[in-house]
N, C-alpha and C positions, 0 to 999 in steps of 0.2 A: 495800869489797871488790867486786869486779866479778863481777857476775851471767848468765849465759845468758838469751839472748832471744830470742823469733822475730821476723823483721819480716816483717810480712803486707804482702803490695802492692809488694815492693821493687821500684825500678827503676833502672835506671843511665842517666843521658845523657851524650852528649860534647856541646860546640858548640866546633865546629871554627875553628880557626885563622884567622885572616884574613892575607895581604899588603896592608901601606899601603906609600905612599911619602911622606915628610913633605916639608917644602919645598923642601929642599937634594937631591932626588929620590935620596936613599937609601930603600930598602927595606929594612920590617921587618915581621918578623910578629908580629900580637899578637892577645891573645885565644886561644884553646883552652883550657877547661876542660870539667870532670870535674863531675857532679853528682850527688848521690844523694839519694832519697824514699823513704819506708816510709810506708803507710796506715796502719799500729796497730806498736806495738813492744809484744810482752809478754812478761813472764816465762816461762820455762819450764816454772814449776809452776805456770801458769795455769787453772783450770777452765776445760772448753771450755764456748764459749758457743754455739755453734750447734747446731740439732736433731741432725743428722747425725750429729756425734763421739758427743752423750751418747748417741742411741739407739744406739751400736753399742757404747755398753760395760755396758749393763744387758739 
């Protein structure tokens, strides 16, 4: 069953499109894609780990 998460660190990249021309000097484009990174993925009902969160809820 699928769970809530946070991703800490997310980030999105594109890398863009290219135009080639192959030998018969048609052109085409290839290449553009879509990337995605997270530095930690955790639960929602994770104990925070950093000083910060816990001192502010004691």
């Amino acid at each position: 069953m699928p769970q809530p998460v946070e991703l800490v660190g997310f980030r999105v990249g594109v890398t863009p499109a290219e135009k080639r021309t192959d030998r018969n000097g048609n052109e085409k484009v290839v290449g553009g894609t879509a990337w995605y990174q997270a530095d930690e993925i955790r639960p929602l009902n994770a104990v925070p780990t950093s000083r910060k969160s816990a001192s502010q809820e004691g």
